[in-house]
LUMKEGU-479880 format. One line per 4 residues: their letters; for each residue x negated, y, z of C-alpha. Coordinates in steps of 0.1 Angstrom, whole numbers, always signed. Layout:
<bamars>
a	X Y Z; ...
</bamars>
This chain:
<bamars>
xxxx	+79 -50 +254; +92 -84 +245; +129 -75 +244; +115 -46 +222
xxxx	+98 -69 +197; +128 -94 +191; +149 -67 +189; +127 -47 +157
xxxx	+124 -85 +142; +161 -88 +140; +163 -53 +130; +139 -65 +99
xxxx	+163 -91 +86; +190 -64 +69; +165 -44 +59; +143 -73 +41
xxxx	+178 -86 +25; +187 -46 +12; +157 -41 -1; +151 -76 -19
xxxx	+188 -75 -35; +186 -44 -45; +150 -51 -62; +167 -77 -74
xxxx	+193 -63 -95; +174 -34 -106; +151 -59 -124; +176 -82 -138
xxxx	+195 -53 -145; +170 -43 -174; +181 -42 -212; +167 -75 -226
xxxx	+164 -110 -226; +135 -125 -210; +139 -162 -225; +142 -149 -259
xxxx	+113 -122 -251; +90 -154 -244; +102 -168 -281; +91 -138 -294
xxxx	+99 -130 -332; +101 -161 -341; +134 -177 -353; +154 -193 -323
xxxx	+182 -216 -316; +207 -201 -296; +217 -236 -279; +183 -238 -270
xxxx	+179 -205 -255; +213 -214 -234; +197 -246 -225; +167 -229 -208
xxxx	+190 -202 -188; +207 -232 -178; +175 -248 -168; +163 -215 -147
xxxx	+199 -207 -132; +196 -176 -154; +233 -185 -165; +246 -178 -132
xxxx	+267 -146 -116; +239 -123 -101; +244 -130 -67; +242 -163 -71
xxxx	+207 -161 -84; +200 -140 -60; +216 -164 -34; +195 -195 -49
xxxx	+163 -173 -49; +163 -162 -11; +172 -199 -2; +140 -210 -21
xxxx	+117 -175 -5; +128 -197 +30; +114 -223 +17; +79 -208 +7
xxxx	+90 -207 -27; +86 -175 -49; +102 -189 -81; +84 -195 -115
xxxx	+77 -176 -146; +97 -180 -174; +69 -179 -199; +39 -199 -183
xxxx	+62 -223 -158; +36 -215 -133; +43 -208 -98; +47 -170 -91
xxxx	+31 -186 -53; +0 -193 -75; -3 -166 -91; +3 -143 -59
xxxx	-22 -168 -38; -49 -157 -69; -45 -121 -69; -38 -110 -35
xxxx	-70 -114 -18; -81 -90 -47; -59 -63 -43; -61 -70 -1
xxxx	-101 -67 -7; -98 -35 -26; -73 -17 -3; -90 -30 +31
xxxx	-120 -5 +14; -99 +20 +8; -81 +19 +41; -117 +19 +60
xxxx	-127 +46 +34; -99 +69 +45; -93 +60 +83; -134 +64 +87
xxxx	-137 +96 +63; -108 +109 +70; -102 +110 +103; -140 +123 +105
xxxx	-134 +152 +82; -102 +161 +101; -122 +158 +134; -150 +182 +119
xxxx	-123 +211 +108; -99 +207 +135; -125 +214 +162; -136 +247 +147
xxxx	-102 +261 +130; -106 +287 +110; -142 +287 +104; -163 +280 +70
xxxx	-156 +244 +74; -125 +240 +78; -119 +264 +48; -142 +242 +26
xxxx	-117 +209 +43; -86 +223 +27; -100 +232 -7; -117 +199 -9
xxxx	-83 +183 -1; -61 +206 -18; -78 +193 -49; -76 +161 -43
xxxx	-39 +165 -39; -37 +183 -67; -55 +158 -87; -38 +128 -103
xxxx	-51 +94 -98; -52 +83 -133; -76 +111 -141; -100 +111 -110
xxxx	-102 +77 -122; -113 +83 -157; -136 +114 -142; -155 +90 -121
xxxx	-159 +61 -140; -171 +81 -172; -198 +100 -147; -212 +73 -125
xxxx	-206 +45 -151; -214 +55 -184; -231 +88 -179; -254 +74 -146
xxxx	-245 +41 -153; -253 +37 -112; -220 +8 -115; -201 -9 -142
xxxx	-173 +5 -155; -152 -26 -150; -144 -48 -122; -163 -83 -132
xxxx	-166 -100 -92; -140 -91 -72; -160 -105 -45; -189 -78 -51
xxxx	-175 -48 -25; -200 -27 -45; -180 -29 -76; -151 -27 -59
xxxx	-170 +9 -46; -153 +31 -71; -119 +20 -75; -118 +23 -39
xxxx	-122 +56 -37; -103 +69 -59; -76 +46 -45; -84 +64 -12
xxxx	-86 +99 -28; -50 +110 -21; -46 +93 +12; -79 +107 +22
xxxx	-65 +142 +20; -34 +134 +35; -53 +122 +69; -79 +146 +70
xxxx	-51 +178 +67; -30 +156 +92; -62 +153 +119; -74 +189 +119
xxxx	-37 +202 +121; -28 +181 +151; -64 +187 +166; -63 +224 +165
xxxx	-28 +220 +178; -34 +201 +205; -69 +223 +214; -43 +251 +225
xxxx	-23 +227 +248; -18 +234 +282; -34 +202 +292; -58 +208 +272
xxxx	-64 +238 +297; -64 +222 +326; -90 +193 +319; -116 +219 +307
xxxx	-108 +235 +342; -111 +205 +363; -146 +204 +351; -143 +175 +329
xxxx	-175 +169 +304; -165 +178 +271; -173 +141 +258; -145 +130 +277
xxxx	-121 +161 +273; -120 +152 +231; -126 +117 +234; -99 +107 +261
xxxx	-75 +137 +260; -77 +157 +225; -80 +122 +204; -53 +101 +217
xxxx	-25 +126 +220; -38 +139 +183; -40 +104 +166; -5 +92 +174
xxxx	+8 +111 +139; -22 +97 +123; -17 +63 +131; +19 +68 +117
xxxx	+8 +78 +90; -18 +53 +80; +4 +20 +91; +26 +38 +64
xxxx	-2 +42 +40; -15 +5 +42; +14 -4 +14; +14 +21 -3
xxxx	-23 +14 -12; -15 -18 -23; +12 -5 -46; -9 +27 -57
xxxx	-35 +1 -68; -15 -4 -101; -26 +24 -116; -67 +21 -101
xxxx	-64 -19 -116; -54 -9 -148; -87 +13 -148; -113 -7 -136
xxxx	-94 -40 -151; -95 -53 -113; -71 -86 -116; -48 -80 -83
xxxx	-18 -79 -80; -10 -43 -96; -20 -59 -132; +1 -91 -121
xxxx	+32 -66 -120; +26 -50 -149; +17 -75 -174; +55 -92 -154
xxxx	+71 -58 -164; +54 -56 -201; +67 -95 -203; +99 -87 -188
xxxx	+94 -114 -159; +112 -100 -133; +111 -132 -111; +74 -121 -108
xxxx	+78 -88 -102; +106 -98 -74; +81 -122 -54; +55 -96 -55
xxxx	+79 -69 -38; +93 -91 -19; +63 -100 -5; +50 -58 -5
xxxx	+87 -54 +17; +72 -74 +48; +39 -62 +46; +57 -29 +51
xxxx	+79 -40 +77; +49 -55 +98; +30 -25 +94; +54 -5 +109
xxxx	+61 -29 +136; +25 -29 +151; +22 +8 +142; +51 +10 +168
xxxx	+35 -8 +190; +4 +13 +186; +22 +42 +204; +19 +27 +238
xxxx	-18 +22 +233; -25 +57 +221; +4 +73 +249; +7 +58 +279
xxxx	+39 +81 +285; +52 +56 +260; +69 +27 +270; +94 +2 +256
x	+122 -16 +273
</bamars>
């Protein structure tokens, strides 16, 4: 298991450098110029301008920034933004715990729900239930973020007015109720269609069979055998799903004006700060990696067929 670990870190390395770089030049390969974006339509002096690319290495081949700006992420040092001069560290260290509060909701909202709903339909395929499962999450799929958004916070809001229609206290989990959910919405439907298909699969399954023949009670025959060997897709699925919450909660930020990291990208992108937006993903890149690490390492615990050298 040891061997197995170093070996996935060092496997993390190319792909955190591929993915950073090419971040990287996708954002400072935009039309534009951020210093003179930050002057805005006021008259500049082009030696001045020069002077502040010079100052921010902004004057130097692409690979070179990018070379300067990994040596610095080393160093615990996410750059600074052009327009403010403040930390991009700072500003991650302020809206992080947001965005990490709102999707740790929606990730207990979906794995709890979720699973539960899948758990529900799966055991009885075919039936009323189950029917009623795959409508329900057929129209979630169906149904864009953006506007389950605007449904729900026009009807519990402003028409029941049972919660605000804005984030105020990002410490309150009860405001952060609603924008959890519809966070949630889409990966909600994805787990609970993914649990009842792999529990009715697995029902038909030959060892399956022979538990219910050995006598076993039926607590133990679904809790022990059906739920393990069906949750090992799941769990793939949801260490998968943990960033791209995070990054879905752009859109469900902009909504319910929750100040995480998903405005912090795009008031960078409406400023054209794309050293913010390239701390941000950089940092998004090895929350990925690790989830996919320990959902690896999962496996075993769910299989115990599954080993690693």
């Amino acid at each position: 298991m040891g061997r197995y670990v170093a070996r996935r870190l060092l496997q993390m390395i190319p792909v955190f450098i591929g993915s950073t770089l090419l971040i990287f030049c996708m954002m400072y390969a935009l039309p534009g110029d951020p210093v003179r974006a930050m002057m805005g339509d006021q008259a500049y002096d082009p030696a001045v301008v020069a002077s502040i690319k010079k100052e921010l290495g902004l004057d130097q081949p692409l690979l070179q920034q990018y070379v300067n700006y990994m040596t610095g992420l080393l160093q615990g040092d996410f750059g600074t933004q052009i327009a403010s001069q403040r930390p991009i560290k700072d500003v991650i260290l302020d809206a992080f715990p947001v965005t990490i509060r709102l999707t740790l909701f929606a990730f207990i909202f979906v794995s709890l729900v979720g699973i539960g709903l899948g758990i529900v339909a799966g055991l009885r395929p075919d039936t009323l239930r189950d029917r009623g499962l795959l409508t329900l999450t057929l129209f979630l799929v169906s149904m864009p973020s953006f506007v389950l958004g605007f449904l729900l916070q026009y009807q519990f809001a402003f028409k029941w007015q049972v919660t605000t229609p804005t984030v105020t206290d990002s410490t309150d989990f009860s405001q952060l109720m609603l924008p959890a959910i519809v966070l949630a919405s889409l990966s909600l439907a994805y787990v609970a269609r993914l649990t009842r298909t792999s529990i009715a699969e697995n029902l038909r399954s030959d060892y399956m069979r022979t538990a219910v023949a050995k006598g076993l009670p039926r607590r133990r025959v679904i809790g022990v055998h059906l739920m393990r060997n069906s949750l090992i897709p799941v769990v793939t699925f949801l260490g998968i799903e943990v960033g791209n919450l995070m990054t879905g909660a752009i859109v469900t930020e902009g909504i319910f004006n929750v100040r995480g990291i998903g405005l912090e990208i795009y008031d960078a992108l409406s400023r054209r700060e794309g050293a913010t937006v390239v701390g941000i993903a950089s940092l998004m890149v090895l929350i990925y990696l690790a989830a996919s690490l320990i959902v690896d390492l999962l496996y075993a615990v769910l299989d115990p067929r599954i080993r690693y050298a």
